[in-house]
C-alpha positions as CSV (number, residue, x, y, z in Angstrom):
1,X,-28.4,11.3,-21.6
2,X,-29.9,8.5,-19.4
3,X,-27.5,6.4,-17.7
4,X,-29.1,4.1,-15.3
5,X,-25.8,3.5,-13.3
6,X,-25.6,7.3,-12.3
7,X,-28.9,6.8,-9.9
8,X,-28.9,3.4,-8.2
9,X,-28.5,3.9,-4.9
10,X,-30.3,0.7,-3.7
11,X,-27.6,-0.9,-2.1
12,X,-26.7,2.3,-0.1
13,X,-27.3,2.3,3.6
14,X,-25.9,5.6,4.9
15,X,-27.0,8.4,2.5
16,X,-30.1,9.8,3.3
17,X,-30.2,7.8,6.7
18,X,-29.2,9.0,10.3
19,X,-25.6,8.0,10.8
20,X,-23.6,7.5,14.1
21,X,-20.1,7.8,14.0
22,X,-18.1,4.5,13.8
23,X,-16.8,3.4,16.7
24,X,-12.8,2.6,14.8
25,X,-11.9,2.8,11.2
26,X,-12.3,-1.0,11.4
27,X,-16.0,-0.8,12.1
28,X,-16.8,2.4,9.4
29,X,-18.4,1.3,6.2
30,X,-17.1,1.9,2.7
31,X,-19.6,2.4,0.2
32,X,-19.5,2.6,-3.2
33,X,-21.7,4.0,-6.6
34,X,-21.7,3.0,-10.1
35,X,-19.1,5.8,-11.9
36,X,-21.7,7.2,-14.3
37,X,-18.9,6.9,-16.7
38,X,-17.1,4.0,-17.4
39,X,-14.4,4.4,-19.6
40,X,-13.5,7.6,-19.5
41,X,-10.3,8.9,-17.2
42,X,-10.8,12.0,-15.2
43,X,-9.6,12.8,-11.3
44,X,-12.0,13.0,-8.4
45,X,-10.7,14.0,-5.6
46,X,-11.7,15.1,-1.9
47,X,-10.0,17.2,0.4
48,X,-10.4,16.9,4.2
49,X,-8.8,20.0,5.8
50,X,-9.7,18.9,9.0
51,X,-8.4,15.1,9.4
52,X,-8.2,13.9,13.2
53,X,-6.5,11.2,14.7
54,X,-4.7,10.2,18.2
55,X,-1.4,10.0,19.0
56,X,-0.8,6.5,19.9
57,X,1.5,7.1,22.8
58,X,0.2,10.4,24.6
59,X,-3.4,10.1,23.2
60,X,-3.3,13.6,22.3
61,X,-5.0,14.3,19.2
62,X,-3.1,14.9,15.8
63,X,-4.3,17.3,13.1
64,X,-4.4,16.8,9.2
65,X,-5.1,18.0,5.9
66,X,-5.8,15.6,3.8
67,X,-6.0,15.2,0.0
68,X,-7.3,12.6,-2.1
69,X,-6.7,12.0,-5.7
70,X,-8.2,9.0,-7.6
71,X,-9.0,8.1,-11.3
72,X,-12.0,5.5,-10.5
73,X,-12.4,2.7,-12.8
74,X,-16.0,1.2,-11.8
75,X,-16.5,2.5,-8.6
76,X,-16.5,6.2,-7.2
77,X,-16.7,6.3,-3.2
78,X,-19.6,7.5,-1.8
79,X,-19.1,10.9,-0.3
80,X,-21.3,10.6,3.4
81,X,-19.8,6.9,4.0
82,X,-15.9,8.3,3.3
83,X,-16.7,11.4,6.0
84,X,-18.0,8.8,8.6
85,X,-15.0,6.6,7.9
86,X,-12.5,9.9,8.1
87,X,-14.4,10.8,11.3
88,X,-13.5,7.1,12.8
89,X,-9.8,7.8,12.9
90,X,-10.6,11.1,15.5
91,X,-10.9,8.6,18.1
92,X,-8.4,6.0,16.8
93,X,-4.9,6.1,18.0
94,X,-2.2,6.0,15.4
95,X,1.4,7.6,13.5
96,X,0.7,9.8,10.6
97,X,1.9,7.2,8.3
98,X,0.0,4.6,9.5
99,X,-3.1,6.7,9.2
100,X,-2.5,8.3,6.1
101,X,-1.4,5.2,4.1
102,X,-4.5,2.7,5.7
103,X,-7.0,5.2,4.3
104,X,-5.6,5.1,0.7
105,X,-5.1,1.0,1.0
106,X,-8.8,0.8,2.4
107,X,-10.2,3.0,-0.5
108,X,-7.8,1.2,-3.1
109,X,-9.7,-2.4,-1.6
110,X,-13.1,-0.9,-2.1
111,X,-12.8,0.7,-5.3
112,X,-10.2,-0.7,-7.2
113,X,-9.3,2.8,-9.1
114,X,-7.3,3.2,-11.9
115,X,-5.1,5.2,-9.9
116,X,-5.1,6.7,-6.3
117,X,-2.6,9.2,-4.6
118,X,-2.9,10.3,-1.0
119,X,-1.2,13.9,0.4
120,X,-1.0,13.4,4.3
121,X,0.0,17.1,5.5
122,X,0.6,16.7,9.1
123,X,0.4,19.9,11.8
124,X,3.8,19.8,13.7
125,X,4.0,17.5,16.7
126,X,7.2,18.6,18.8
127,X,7.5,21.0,16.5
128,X,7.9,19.0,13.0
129,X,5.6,18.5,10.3
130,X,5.1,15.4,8.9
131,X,3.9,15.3,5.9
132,X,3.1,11.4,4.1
133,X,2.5,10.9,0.6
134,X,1.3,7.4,-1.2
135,X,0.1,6.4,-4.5
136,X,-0.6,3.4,-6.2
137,X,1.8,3.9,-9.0
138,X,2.3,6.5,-12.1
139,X,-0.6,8.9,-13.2
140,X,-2.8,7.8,-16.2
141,X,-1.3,9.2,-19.3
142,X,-3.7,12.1,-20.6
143,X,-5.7,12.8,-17.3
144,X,-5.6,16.0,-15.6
145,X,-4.2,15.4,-12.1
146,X,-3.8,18.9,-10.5
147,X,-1.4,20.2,-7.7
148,X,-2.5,19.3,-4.5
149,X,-2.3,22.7,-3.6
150,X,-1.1,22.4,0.0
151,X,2.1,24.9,0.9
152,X,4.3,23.8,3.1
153,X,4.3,24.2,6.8
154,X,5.8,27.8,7.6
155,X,5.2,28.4,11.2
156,X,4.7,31.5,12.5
157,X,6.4,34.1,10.8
């Protein structure tokens, strides 16, 4: 099956290019592909088990594992320009919510899914997890929208 929309990469300017990291989450560019199949409802979704951002009061750095769910309607996000942008928040100072709820709002403004849900699953800072959860509204009717598979914090023990 040839679809022409599942290789135009012309207006891409970070894959297959060297890439510094942004300097904020501001400054990070968003890029976007043709979904290669318009019409049809399924999940995509990225996990970043490593997500790092600054506290905005200490400046001490804050650790994440993040999960991204989103049901795409035109636009899927490209994959090299949403690890660059999730790399600008580890030296960005900001709470948990703010961070975890921006990225979602940023990717629902570039993509305009059909549906998006963030997990935030925050490691303890003074000894509680935080844990943040968005989403654009209910799950399509008939798509597959898996667990999100993180357990809750248990500590030690």
């Amino acid at each position: 099956m040839s679809n022409e929309a599942t290789t135009d990469t012309s207006g891409l300017t970070l894959l297959g290019q060297a890439a510094a990291l942004p300097a904020s989450p501001e400054a990070a560019v968003l890029e976007r592909v043709p979904n290669p199949h318009p019409g049809y409802r399924y999940c995509v979704r990225f996990t970043a088990p490593e997500f790092t951002s600054l506290c905005p009061m200490t400046g001490q750095p804050d650790f994440a594992h993040l999960v991204i769910d989103y049901v795409p309607a035109d636009w899927l996000v490209e994959s090299k320009s949403l690890k660059l942008y999730l790399s600008a928040f580890r030296n960005h100072g900001a709470f948990h919510e703010a961070c975890t709820v921006a990225i979602a709002r940023r990717l629902v403004e570039v993509l305009g899914p059909v549906w998006l849900r963030i997990g935030g699953y925050w490691y303890p800072r003074g000894g509680i997890p935080i844990d943040v959860f968005w989403q654009t509204g209910i799950a399509p009717e008939g798509v597959w929208i898996p667990d999100q598979g993180v357990p809750p914090y248990r500590g030690r023990g």
